[in-house]
KOLTORTI-384540 format. One record per residue (C-alpha): residue number from 1; residue in one letter; x, y, z. Coordinates in Angstrom, 1 decimal. Layout:
<sites>
  seq  type      xx      yy      zz
  NUM     A       X       Y       Z
...
</sites>
This chain:
<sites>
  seq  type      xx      yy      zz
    1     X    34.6    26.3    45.8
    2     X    37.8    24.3    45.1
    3     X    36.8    22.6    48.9
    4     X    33.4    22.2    48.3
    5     X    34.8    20.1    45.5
    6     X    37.1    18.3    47.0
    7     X    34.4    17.3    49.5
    8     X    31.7    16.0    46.7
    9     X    34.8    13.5    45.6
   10     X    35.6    12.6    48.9
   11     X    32.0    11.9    50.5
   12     X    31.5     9.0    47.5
   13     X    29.0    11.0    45.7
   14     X    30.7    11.0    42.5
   15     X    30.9     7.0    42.9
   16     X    27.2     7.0    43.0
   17     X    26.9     9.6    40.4
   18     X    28.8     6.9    37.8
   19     X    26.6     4.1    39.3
   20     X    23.7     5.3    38.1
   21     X    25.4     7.1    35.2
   22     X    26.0     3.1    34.2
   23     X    22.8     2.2    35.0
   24     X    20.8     4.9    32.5
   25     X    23.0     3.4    29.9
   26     X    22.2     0.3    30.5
   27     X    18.6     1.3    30.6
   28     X    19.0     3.2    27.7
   29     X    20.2     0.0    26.0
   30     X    17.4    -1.9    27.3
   31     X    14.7     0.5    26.3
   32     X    16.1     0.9    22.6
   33     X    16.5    -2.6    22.2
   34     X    12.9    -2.7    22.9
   35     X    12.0     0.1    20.5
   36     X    13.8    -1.5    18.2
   37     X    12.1    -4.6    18.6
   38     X     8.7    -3.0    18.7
   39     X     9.5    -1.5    15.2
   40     X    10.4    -4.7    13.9
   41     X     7.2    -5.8    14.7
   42     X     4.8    -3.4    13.6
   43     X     6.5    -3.5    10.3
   44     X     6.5    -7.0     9.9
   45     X     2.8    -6.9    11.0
   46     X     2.2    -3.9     8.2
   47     X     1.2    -3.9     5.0
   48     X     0.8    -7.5     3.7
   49     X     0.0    -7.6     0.1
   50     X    -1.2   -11.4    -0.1
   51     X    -3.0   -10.8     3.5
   52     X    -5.0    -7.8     1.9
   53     X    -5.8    -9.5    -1.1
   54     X    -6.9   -12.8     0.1
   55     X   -11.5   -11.7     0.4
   56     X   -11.5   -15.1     1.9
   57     X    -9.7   -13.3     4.9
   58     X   -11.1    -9.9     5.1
   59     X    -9.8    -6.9     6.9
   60     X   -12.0    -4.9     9.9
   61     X   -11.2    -1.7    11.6
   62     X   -13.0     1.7    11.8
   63     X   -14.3     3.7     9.0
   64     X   -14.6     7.4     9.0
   65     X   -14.7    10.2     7.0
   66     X   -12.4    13.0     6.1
   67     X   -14.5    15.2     4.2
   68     X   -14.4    17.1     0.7
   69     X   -13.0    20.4     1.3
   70     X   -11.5    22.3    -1.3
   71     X    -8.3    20.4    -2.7
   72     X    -7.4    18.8     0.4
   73     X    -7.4    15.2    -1.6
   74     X    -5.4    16.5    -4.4
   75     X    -2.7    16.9    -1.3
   76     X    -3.0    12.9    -0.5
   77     X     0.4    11.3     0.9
   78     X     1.0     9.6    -2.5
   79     X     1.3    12.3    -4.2
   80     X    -1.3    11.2    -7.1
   81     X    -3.0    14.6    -7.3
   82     X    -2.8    17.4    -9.1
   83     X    -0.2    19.2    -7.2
   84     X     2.1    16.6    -8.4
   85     X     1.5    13.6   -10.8
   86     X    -1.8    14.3   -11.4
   87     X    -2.8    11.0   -12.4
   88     X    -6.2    10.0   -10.5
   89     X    -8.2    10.4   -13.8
   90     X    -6.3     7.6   -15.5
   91     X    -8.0     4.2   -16.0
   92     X    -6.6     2.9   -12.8
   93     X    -9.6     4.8   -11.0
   94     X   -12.0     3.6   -13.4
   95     X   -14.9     2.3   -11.1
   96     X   -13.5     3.6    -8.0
   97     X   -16.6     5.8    -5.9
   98     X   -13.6     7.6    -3.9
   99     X   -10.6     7.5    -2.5
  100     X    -9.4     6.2     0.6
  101     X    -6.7     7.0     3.4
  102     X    -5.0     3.9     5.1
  103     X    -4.0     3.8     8.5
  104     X    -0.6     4.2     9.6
  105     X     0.4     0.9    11.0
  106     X    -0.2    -0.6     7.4
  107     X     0.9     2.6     5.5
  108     X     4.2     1.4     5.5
  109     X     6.6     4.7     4.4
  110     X     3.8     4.6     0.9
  111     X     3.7     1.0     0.2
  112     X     0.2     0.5     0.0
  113     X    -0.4     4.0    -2.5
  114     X    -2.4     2.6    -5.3
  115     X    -3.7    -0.3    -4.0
  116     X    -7.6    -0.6    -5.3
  117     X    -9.6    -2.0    -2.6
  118     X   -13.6    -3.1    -2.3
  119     X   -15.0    -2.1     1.0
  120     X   -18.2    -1.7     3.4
  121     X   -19.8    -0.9     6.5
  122     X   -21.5    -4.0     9.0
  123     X   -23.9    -2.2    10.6
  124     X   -22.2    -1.4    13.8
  125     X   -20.9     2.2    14.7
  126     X   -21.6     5.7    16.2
  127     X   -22.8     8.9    14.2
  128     X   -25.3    10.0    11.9
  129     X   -24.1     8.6     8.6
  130     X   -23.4     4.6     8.5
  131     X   -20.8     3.8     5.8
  132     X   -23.2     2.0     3.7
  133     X   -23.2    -2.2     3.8
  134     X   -23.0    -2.6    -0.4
  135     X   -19.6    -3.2    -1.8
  136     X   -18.1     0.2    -3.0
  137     X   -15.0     0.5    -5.0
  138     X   -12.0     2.9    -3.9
  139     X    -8.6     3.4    -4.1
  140     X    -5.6     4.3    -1.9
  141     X    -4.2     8.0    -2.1
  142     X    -3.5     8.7     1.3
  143     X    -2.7     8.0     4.9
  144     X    -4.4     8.3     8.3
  145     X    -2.2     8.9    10.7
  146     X    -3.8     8.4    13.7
  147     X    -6.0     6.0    12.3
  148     X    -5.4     2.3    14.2
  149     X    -4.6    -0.8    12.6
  150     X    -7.2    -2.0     9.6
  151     X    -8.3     1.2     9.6
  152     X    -9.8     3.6     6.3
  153     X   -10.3     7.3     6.3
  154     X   -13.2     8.1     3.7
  155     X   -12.6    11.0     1.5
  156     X   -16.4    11.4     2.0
  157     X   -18.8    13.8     3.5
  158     X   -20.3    12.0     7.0
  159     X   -20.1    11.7    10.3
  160     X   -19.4     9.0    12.5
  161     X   -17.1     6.1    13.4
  162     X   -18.6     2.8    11.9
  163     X   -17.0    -0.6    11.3
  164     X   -15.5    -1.9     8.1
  165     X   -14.5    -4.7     6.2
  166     X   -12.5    -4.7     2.8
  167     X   -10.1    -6.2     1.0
  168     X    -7.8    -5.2    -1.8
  169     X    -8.3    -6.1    -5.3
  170     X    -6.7    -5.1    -9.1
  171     X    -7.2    -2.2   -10.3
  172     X    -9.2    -1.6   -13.6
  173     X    -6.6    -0.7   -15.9
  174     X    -7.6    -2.2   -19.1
  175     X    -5.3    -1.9   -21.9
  176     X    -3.3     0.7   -20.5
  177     X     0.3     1.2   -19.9
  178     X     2.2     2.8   -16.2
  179     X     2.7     6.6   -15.9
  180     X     5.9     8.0   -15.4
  181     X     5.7    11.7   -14.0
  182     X     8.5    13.3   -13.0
  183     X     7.2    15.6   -10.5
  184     X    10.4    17.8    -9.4
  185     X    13.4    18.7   -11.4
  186     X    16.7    20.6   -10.8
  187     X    20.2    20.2   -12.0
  188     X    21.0    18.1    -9.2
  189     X    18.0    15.5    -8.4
  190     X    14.8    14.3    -9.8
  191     X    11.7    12.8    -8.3
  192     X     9.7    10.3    -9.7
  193     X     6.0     9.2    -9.2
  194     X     5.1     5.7   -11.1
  195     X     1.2     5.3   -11.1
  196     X    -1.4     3.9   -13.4
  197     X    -0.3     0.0   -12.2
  198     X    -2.1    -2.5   -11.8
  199     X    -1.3    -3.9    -8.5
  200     X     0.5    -1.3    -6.1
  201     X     5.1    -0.4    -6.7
  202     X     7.4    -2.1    -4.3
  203     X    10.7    -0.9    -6.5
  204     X    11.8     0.9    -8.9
  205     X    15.3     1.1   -10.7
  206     X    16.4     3.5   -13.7
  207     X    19.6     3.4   -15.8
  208     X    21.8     6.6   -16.2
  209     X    25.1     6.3   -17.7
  210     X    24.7     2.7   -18.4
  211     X    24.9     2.0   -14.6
  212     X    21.2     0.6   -13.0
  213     X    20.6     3.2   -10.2
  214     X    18.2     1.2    -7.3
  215     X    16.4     4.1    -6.0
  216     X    14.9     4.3    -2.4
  217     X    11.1     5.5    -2.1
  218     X    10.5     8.7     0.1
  219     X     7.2     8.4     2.9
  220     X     5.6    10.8     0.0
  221     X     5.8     7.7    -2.3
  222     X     8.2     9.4    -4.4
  223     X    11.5     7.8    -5.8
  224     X    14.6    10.3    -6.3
  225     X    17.7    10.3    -7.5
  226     X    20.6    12.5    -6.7
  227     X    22.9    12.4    -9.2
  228     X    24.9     9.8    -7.8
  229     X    25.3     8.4   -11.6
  230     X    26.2    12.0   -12.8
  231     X    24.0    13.9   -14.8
  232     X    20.0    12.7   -15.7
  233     X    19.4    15.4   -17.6
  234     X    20.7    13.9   -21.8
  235     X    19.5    10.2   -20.3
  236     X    15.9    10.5   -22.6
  237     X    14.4     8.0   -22.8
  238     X    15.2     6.5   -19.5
  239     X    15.2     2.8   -19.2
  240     X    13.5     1.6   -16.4
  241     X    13.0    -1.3   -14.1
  242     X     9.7    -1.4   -12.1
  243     X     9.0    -4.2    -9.8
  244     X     5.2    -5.0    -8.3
  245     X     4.4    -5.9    -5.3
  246     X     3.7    -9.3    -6.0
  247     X     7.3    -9.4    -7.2
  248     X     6.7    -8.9   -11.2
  249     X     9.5    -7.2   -12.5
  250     X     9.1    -4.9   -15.9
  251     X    11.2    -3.0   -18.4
  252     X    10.1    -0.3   -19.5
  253     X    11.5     3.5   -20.6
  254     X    10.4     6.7   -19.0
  255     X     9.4     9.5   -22.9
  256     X    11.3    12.4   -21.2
  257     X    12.2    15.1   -18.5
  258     X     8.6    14.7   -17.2
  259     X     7.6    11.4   -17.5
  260     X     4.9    10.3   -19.9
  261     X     2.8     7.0   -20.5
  262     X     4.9     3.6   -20.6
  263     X     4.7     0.7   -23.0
  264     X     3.7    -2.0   -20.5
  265     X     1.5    -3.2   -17.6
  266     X     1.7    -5.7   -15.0
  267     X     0.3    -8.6   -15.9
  268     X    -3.3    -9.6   -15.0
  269     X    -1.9   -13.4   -14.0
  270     X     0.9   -11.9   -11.9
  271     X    -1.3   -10.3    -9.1
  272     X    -0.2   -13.1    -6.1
  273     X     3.2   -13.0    -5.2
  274     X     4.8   -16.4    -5.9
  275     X     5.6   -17.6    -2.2
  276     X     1.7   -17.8    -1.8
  277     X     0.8   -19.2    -5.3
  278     X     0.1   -22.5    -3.8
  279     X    -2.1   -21.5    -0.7
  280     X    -4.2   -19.6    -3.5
  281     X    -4.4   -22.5    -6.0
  282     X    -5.1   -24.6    -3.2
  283     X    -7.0   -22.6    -0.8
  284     X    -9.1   -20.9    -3.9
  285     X    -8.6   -18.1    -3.4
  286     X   -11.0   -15.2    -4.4
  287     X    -8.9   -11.9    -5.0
  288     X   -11.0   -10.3    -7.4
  289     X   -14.1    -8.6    -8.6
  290     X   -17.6   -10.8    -8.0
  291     X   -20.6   -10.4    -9.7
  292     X   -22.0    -8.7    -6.6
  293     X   -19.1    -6.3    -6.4
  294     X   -18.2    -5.5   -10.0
  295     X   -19.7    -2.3    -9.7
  296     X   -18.6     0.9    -7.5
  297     X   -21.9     0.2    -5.6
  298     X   -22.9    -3.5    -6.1
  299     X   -25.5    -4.9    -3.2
  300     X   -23.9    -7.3    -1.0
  301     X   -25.6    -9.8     1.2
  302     X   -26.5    -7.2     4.4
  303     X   -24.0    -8.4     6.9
  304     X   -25.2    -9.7    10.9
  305     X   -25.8    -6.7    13.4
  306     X   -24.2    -9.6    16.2
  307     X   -20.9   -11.4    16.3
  308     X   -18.7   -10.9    13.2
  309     X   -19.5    -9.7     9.8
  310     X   -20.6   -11.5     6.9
  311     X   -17.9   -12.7     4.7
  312     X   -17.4   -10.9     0.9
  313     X   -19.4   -12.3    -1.9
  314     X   -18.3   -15.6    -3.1
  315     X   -17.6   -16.6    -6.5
  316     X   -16.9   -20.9    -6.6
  317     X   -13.4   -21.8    -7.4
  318     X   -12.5   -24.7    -8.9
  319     X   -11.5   -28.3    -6.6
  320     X    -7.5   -28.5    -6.0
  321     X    -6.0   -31.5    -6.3
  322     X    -3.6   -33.0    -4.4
  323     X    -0.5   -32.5    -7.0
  324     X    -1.7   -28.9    -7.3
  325     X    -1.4   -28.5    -3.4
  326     X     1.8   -30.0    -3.6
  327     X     3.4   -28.1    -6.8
  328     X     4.6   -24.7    -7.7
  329     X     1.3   -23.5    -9.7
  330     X     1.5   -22.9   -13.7
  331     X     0.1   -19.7   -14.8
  332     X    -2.7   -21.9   -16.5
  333     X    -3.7   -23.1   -12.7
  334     X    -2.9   -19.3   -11.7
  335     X    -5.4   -18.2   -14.0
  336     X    -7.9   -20.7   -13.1
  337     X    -8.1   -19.5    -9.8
  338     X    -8.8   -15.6   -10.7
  339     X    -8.5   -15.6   -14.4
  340     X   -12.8   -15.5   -14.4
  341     X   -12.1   -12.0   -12.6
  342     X    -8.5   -11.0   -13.5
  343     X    -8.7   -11.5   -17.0
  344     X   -11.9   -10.1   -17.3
  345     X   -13.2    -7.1   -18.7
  346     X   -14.2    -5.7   -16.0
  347     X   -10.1    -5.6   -14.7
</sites>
Protein backbone atom coordinates (compact mmCIF):
# COMPACT_ATOMS: atom_id res chain seq x y z
CA UNK A 1 0.00 0.00 0.00
CA UNK A 2 2.70 2.62 1.03
CA UNK A 3 4.02 1.95 -3.02
CA UNK A 4 0.83 1.98 -4.43
CA UNK A 5 0.86 5.39 -2.86
CA UNK A 6 3.74 6.65 -3.72
CA UNK A 7 2.88 5.77 -7.27
CA UNK A 8 -0.64 7.78 -7.36
CA UNK A 9 1.66 11.00 -6.31
CA UNK A 10 4.20 10.21 -8.73
CA UNK A 11 1.95 9.46 -11.97
CA UNK A 12 0.46 13.29 -11.57
CA UNK A 13 -2.86 12.07 -10.55
CA UNK A 14 -3.08 13.99 -7.45
CA UNK A 15 -2.17 17.15 -9.70
CA UNK A 16 -5.29 16.52 -11.54
CA UNK A 17 -7.19 15.53 -8.53
CA UNK A 18 -6.49 19.49 -7.16
CA UNK A 19 -7.29 20.74 -10.76
CA UNK A 20 -10.54 19.82 -10.75
CA UNK A 21 -10.78 20.01 -6.86
CA UNK A 22 -10.26 23.97 -7.96
CA UNK A 23 -12.51 23.84 -10.57
CA UNK A 24 -15.83 22.39 -8.41
CA UNK A 25 -15.02 25.39 -6.27
CA UNK A 26 -15.07 27.54 -8.66
CA UNK A 27 -18.17 26.03 -10.00
CA UNK A 28 -19.58 25.97 -6.80
CA UNK A 29 -18.96 29.78 -6.64
CA UNK A 30 -20.45 30.23 -9.97
CA UNK A 31 -23.56 28.17 -9.31
CA UNK A 32 -24.32 29.94 -5.79
CA UNK A 33 -23.67 33.14 -7.11
CA UNK A 34 -26.49 32.34 -9.44
CA UNK A 35 -28.76 30.96 -6.79
CA UNK A 36 -28.20 33.79 -5.01
CA UNK A 37 -29.08 35.93 -7.84
CA UNK A 38 -32.12 33.92 -8.73
CA UNK A 39 -33.42 34.50 -5.08
CA UNK A 40 -32.90 38.05 -5.33
CA UNK A 41 -35.05 38.06 -8.10
CA UNK A 42 -37.93 36.18 -7.27
CA UNK A 43 -38.14 38.14 -4.11
CA UNK A 44 -37.97 41.33 -5.65
CA UNK A 45 -40.53 40.06 -8.17
CA UNK A 46 -42.88 38.84 -4.96
CA UNK A 47 -45.35 40.25 -3.29
CA UNK A 48 -45.92 43.92 -4.36
CA UNK A 49 -48.37 45.59 -2.26
CA UNK A 50 -49.01 48.76 -4.68
CA UNK A 51 -48.83 46.12 -7.73
CA UNK A 52 -51.66 44.04 -6.12
CA UNK A 53 -53.71 46.86 -5.27
CA UNK A 54 -53.63 48.86 -8.36
CA UNK A 55 -57.53 47.04 -10.24
CA UNK A 56 -56.32 49.11 -13.05
CA UNK A 57 -53.50 46.38 -13.29
CA UNK A 58 -54.98 43.20 -12.43
CA UNK A 59 -53.37 39.91 -11.51
CA UNK A 60 -53.98 36.43 -13.66
CA UNK A 61 -52.88 33.01 -12.83
CA UNK A 62 -54.72 29.70 -12.14
CA UNK A 63 -57.44 29.15 -9.79
CA UNK A 64 -58.21 25.91 -8.00
CA UNK A 65 -59.64 24.59 -5.20
CA UNK A 66 -58.48 23.00 -1.99
CA UNK A 67 -61.54 21.70 -0.64
CA UNK A 68 -63.39 21.87 2.87
CA UNK A 69 -62.40 19.01 4.84
CA UNK A 70 -62.67 19.00 8.39
CA UNK A 71 -60.38 21.81 9.98
CA UNK A 72 -57.86 21.81 7.40
CA UNK A 73 -58.36 25.86 6.99
CA UNK A 74 -58.22 26.42 10.62
CA UNK A 75 -54.43 25.03 9.94
CA UNK A 76 -53.81 28.01 7.20
CA UNK A 77 -50.02 29.27 7.05
CA UNK A 78 -50.99 32.49 8.80
CA UNK A 79 -51.94 31.12 11.63
CA UNK A 80 -55.53 33.04 11.82
CA UNK A 81 -57.48 29.89 12.83
CA UNK A 82 -58.53 28.49 15.71
CA UNK A 83 -55.63 26.48 16.52
CA UNK A 84 -53.92 29.65 17.19
CA UNK A 85 -55.26 33.32 16.99
CA UNK A 86 -58.45 32.45 16.13
CA UNK A 87 -59.38 35.61 14.66
CA UNK A 88 -61.21 34.93 11.18
CA UNK A 89 -64.66 35.86 12.69
CA UNK A 90 -63.55 39.44 13.40
CA UNK A 91 -64.78 42.25 11.18
CA UNK A 92 -61.87 41.95 8.94
CA UNK A 93 -63.74 38.97 7.20
CA UNK A 94 -66.86 40.74 7.06
CA UNK A 95 -68.00 40.21 3.34
CA UNK A 96 -65.41 37.79 2.49
CA UNK A 97 -67.31 34.36 0.67
CA UNK A 98 -63.90 32.33 1.66
CA UNK A 99 -60.64 32.31 2.09
CA UNK A 100 -57.83 32.02 -0.15
CA UNK A 101 -54.28 30.44 -0.41
CA UNK A 102 -51.52 32.46 -2.33
CA UNK A 103 -48.95 31.05 -4.35
CA UNK A 104 -45.50 30.77 -3.19
CA UNK A 105 -43.63 33.03 -5.37
CA UNK A 106 -45.77 36.01 -3.90
CA UNK A 107 -46.12 34.45 -0.37
CA UNK A 108 -43.17 36.06 0.66
CA UNK A 109 -42.10 34.12 4.24
CA UNK A 110 -46.28 35.53 5.31
CA UNK A 111 -46.23 38.97 3.93
CA UNK A 112 -49.30 38.78 2.05
CA UNK A 113 -51.51 37.05 5.31
CA UNK A 114 -54.46 39.21 5.58
CA UNK A 115 -54.53 40.81 2.59
CA UNK A 116 -58.51 41.10 1.37
CA UNK A 117 -58.61 40.53 -2.19
CA UNK A 118 -61.77 40.67 -4.91
CA UNK A 119 -61.41 37.95 -7.45
CA UNK A 120 -62.99 35.88 -10.51
CA UNK A 121 -62.85 33.35 -13.10
CA UNK A 122 -62.63 34.39 -17.26
CA UNK A 123 -64.17 31.67 -18.65
CA UNK A 124 -61.19 29.71 -19.62
CA UNK A 125 -60.01 26.41 -17.80
CA UNK A 126 -60.32 22.62 -17.37
CA UNK A 127 -62.74 20.67 -14.98
CA UNK A 128 -66.22 20.42 -14.02
CA UNK A 129 -66.68 23.45 -11.85
CA UNK A 130 -65.61 27.04 -13.42
CA UNK A 131 -64.69 29.53 -10.64
CA UNK A 132 -67.58 31.69 -11.26
CA UNK A 133 -67.00 35.22 -13.54
CA UNK A 134 -68.90 37.65 -10.67
CA UNK A 135 -66.59 39.51 -8.34
CA UNK A 136 -66.37 37.51 -4.98
CA UNK A 137 -64.81 38.75 -1.95
CA UNK A 138 -61.97 36.60 -0.01
CA UNK A 139 -59.26 36.92 2.11
CA UNK A 140 -55.62 35.52 2.51
CA UNK A 141 -54.99 32.76 5.22
CA UNK A 142 -52.75 30.57 3.55
CA UNK A 143 -50.18 29.59 1.06
CA UNK A 144 -49.99 27.31 -2.08
CA UNK A 145 -46.96 25.95 -2.32
CA UNK A 146 -46.74 24.60 -5.58
CA UNK A 147 -49.06 26.94 -6.81
CA UNK A 148 -47.07 29.27 -9.80
CA UNK A 149 -46.80 32.80 -9.81
CA UNK A 150 -50.43 34.87 -9.58
CA UNK A 151 -51.74 31.97 -8.49
CA UNK A 152 -54.99 31.35 -5.71
CA UNK A 153 -55.88 28.15 -4.04
CA UNK A 154 -59.82 28.22 -3.26
CA UNK A 155 -60.74 27.00 0.10
CA UNK A 156 -63.78 25.68 -1.95
CA UNK A 157 -65.41 22.51 -2.91
CA UNK A 158 -64.67 22.01 -7.05
CA UNK A 159 -62.76 20.69 -9.38
CA UNK A 160 -60.73 22.01 -12.08
CA UNK A 161 -57.96 24.44 -13.06
CA UNK A 162 -59.58 27.70 -14.45
CA UNK A 163 -58.10 31.14 -14.94
CA UNK A 164 -58.25 34.18 -12.59
CA UNK A 165 -58.01 37.64 -12.25
CA UNK A 166 -58.00 39.67 -8.80
CA UNK A 167 -56.69 42.27 -7.18
CA UNK A 168 -56.31 43.24 -3.51
CA UNK A 169 -58.36 45.67 -1.73
CA UNK A 170 -59.00 46.96 2.16
CA UNK A 171 -60.43 45.05 4.30
CA UNK A 172 -63.92 45.80 5.91
CA UNK A 173 -62.94 46.65 9.31
CA UNK A 174 -65.23 49.37 10.28
CA UNK A 175 -64.72 50.88 13.55
CA UNK A 176 -62.69 48.26 14.89
CA UNK A 177 -59.36 48.15 16.41
CA UNK A 178 -56.08 45.34 15.62
CA UNK A 179 -55.96 42.04 17.63
CA UNK A 180 -53.15 41.07 19.51
CA UNK A 181 -53.08 37.20 20.32
CA UNK A 182 -50.35 35.89 21.88
CA UNK A 183 -50.51 32.41 20.66
CA UNK A 184 -47.48 30.53 22.56
CA UNK A 185 -46.02 31.28 25.94
CA UNK A 186 -43.15 30.00 28.06
CA UNK A 187 -40.73 31.55 30.42
CA UNK A 188 -38.35 32.10 27.80
CA UNK A 189 -40.16 33.32 24.40
CA UNK A 190 -43.50 34.50 23.27
CA UNK A 191 -45.16 34.49 19.88
CA UNK A 192 -47.27 36.97 18.59
CA UNK A 193 -50.09 37.04 15.87
CA UNK A 194 -51.33 40.83 14.93
CA UNK A 195 -54.67 40.43 12.85
CA UNK A 196 -57.81 42.36 12.39
CA UNK A 197 -55.81 45.27 10.11
CA UNK A 198 -56.81 46.85 7.67
CA UNK A 199 -54.28 46.54 5.09
CA UNK A 200 -51.89 43.44 5.64
CA UNK A 201 -48.40 43.80 8.76
CA UNK A 202 -44.99 44.39 7.29
CA UNK A 203 -43.47 45.08 11.09
CA UNK A 204 -43.89 44.89 14.27
CA UNK A 205 -41.88 46.27 17.30
CA UNK A 206 -42.76 45.85 21.21
CA UNK A 207 -41.10 47.60 24.16
CA UNK A 208 -39.83 45.47 27.19
CA UNK A 209 -37.71 46.98 29.78
CA UNK A 210 -37.90 50.36 28.19
CA UNK A 211 -35.83 49.08 25.27
CA UNK A 212 -37.96 48.85 21.64
CA UNK A 213 -37.33 45.15 20.69
CA UNK A 214 -37.67 44.94 16.39
CA UNK A 215 -38.94 41.50 16.06
CA UNK A 216 -38.42 39.36 12.97
CA UNK A 217 -41.64 37.50 11.50
CA UNK A 218 -41.43 33.59 11.24
CA UNK A 219 -42.79 31.90 7.55
CA UNK A 220 -45.91 31.05 9.98
CA UNK A 221 -46.58 34.86 10.15
CA UNK A 222 -45.81 34.87 13.67
CA UNK A 223 -43.43 37.43 15.44
CA UNK A 224 -41.37 36.09 18.64
CA UNK A 225 -39.33 37.23 21.01
CA UNK A 226 -36.77 35.51 22.95
CA UNK A 227 -36.05 37.23 25.81
CA UNK A 228 -33.32 39.05 24.44
CA UNK A 229 -34.70 42.24 26.60
CA UNK A 230 -35.01 39.97 29.78
CA UNK A 231 -38.13 38.93 31.04
CA UNK A 232 -41.80 39.70 29.11
CA UNK A 233 -43.69 38.26 31.53
CA UNK A 234 -44.51 41.79 34.32
CA UNK A 235 -44.31 44.04 30.85
CA UNK A 236 -48.58 44.34 30.83
CA UNK A 237 -49.59 46.24 28.95
CA UNK A 238 -47.09 46.03 26.20
CA UNK A 239 -46.45 49.00 24.14
CA UNK A 240 -46.34 48.30 20.71
CA UNK A 241 -45.27 49.63 17.34
CA UNK A 242 -47.02 48.12 14.31
CA UNK A 243 -46.14 49.22 10.90
CA UNK A 244 -48.49 48.46 7.55
CA UNK A 245 -47.58 47.66 4.53
CA UNK A 246 -48.07 50.80 2.99
CA UNK A 247 -45.65 52.02 5.54
CA UNK A 248 -48.23 53.52 8.29
CA UNK A 249 -46.75 53.21 11.47
CA UNK A 250 -49.02 52.86 14.85
CA UNK A 251 -48.78 52.90 18.59
CA UNK A 252 -50.56 50.93 20.27
CA UNK A 253 -50.46 48.46 23.66
CA UNK A 254 -50.94 44.77 23.63
CA UNK A 255 -54.12 44.17 27.38
CA UNK A 256 -52.00 41.15 28.55
CA UNK A 257 -50.20 37.70 28.48
CA UNK A 258 -52.57 36.80 25.61
CA UNK A 259 -53.20 39.59 23.57
CA UNK A 260 -56.58 41.27 23.39
CA UNK A 261 -58.24 43.96 21.15
CA UNK A 262 -56.02 47.24 20.46
CA UNK A 263 -57.06 50.90 20.59
CA UNK A 264 -56.39 51.74 16.91
CA UNK A 265 -56.62 50.93 13.18
CA UNK A 266 -54.78 51.79 10.18
CA UNK A 267 -56.09 54.56 8.61
CA UNK A 268 -58.64 54.27 5.71
CA UNK A 269 -56.38 57.21 3.76
CA UNK A 270 -53.12 55.45 4.41
CA UNK A 271 -53.81 52.30 2.18
CA UNK A 272 -51.02 53.34 -0.87
CA UNK A 273 -47.61 53.44 0.28
CA UNK A 274 -46.20 56.93 -0.20
CA UNK A 275 -43.51 56.30 -3.00
CA UNK A 276 -46.63 55.52 -5.29
CA UNK A 277 -48.99 58.32 -4.04
CA UNK A 278 -48.43 60.24 -7.10
CA UNK A 279 -48.84 57.46 -9.80
CA UNK A 280 -52.27 56.92 -7.98
CA UNK A 281 -53.39 60.55 -7.73
CA UNK A 282 -52.25 60.91 -11.14
CA UNK A 283 -52.92 57.62 -12.74
CA UNK A 284 -56.52 57.32 -10.77
CA UNK A 285 -56.19 54.77 -9.40
CA UNK A 286 -59.10 52.40 -8.44
CA UNK A 287 -58.01 50.32 -5.22
CA UNK A 288 -61.21 49.81 -3.76
CA UNK A 289 -64.67 48.41 -3.56
CA UNK A 290 -67.08 49.37 -6.83
CA UNK A 291 -70.55 49.35 -6.99
CA UNK A 292 -70.42 46.11 -9.00
CA UNK A 293 -68.10 44.53 -6.41
CA UNK A 294 -69.28 45.73 -3.07
CA UNK A 295 -70.79 42.64 -2.37
CA UNK A 296 -69.18 38.98 -1.76
CA UNK A 297 -70.92 38.09 -5.04
CA UNK A 298 -71.62 41.35 -7.08
CA UNK A 299 -72.18 40.61 -11.10
CA UNK A 300 -69.35 41.81 -13.12
CA UNK A 301 -69.32 42.58 -16.80
CA UNK A 302 -68.86 38.61 -18.17
CA UNK A 303 -65.29 38.78 -19.22
CA UNK A 304 -64.14 37.73 -23.34
CA UNK A 305 -63.74 33.83 -23.82
CA UNK A 306 -60.63 35.13 -26.48
CA UNK A 307 -57.58 37.23 -25.93
CA UNK A 308 -57.28 38.71 -22.42
CA UNK A 309 -59.80 39.23 -19.75
CA UNK A 310 -62.04 42.04 -19.24
CA UNK A 311 -60.69 44.61 -16.93
CA UNK A 312 -62.35 45.00 -13.06
CA UNK A 313 -65.33 47.23 -12.81
CA UNK A 314 -64.64 50.86 -13.06
CA UNK A 315 -65.60 53.55 -10.91
CA UNK A 316 -64.56 57.40 -12.68
CA UNK A 317 -61.82 59.19 -10.81
CA UNK A 318 -61.46 62.46 -10.84
CA UNK A 319 -59.00 64.56 -13.79
CA UNK A 320 -55.27 65.11 -12.37
CA UNK A 321 -53.79 68.06 -12.95
CA UNK A 322 -50.59 68.88 -13.89
CA UNK A 323 -49.26 70.31 -10.25
CA UNK A 324 -50.97 67.13 -8.78
CA UNK A 325 -48.71 64.86 -11.20
CA UNK A 326 -45.94 66.79 -10.23
CA UNK A 327 -46.39 67.07 -6.25
CA UNK A 328 -46.28 64.85 -3.27
CA UNK A 329 -50.30 64.30 -2.89
CA UNK A 330 -52.12 65.76 0.33
CA UNK A 331 -54.35 63.29 2.03
CA UNK A 332 -57.36 65.58 0.77
CA UNK A 333 -56.05 64.55 -2.99
CA UNK A 334 -55.36 60.98 -1.40
CA UNK A 335 -58.80 60.74 -0.46
CA UNK A 336 -60.14 62.03 -3.55
CA UNK A 337 -58.79 59.33 -5.40
CA UNK A 338 -60.33 56.28 -3.13
CA UNK A 339 -61.95 58.23 -0.30
CA UNK A 340 -65.70 57.38 -2.38
CA UNK A 341 -64.58 53.61 -1.56
CA UNK A 342 -62.04 53.83 1.38
CA UNK A 343 -63.93 55.99 3.49
CA UNK A 344 -67.02 54.40 2.87
CA UNK A 345 -69.27 52.28 4.73
CA UNK A 346 -68.84 49.58 3.06
CA UNK A 347 -64.73 49.58 4.17
Amino acid sequence: MPIAGRIYRRSGVRGQQGCCQSFCKMLSKVLFALCAAALVATASAGYNWASVLNSNKLQYGDGTFYGQQSDQDERGTCSFGSNFANTMHLPWSNGTHNTVALNDNMFSDSLPCGTCIMYRGVGQGIGTTPIPQNWTRAIVNNRCPECSFGDIDLNLNGDGRWKVQWHAMPCNVGDSKLHYSIVVSTYYWFSLVVSNTRIPVSQVEVKINNVWIKMQRANNNQWPYYNTNGPWQTGFPMPVRVTSIAGETVEDTIAGPSGGEGHVQFSADRIVPQENLAEAVAGGWDYGSSPASSSSNATAPSPSSSSAPAPAPQVAMPAPTAASARATPTNEQYAAVGGRRLLSSRV
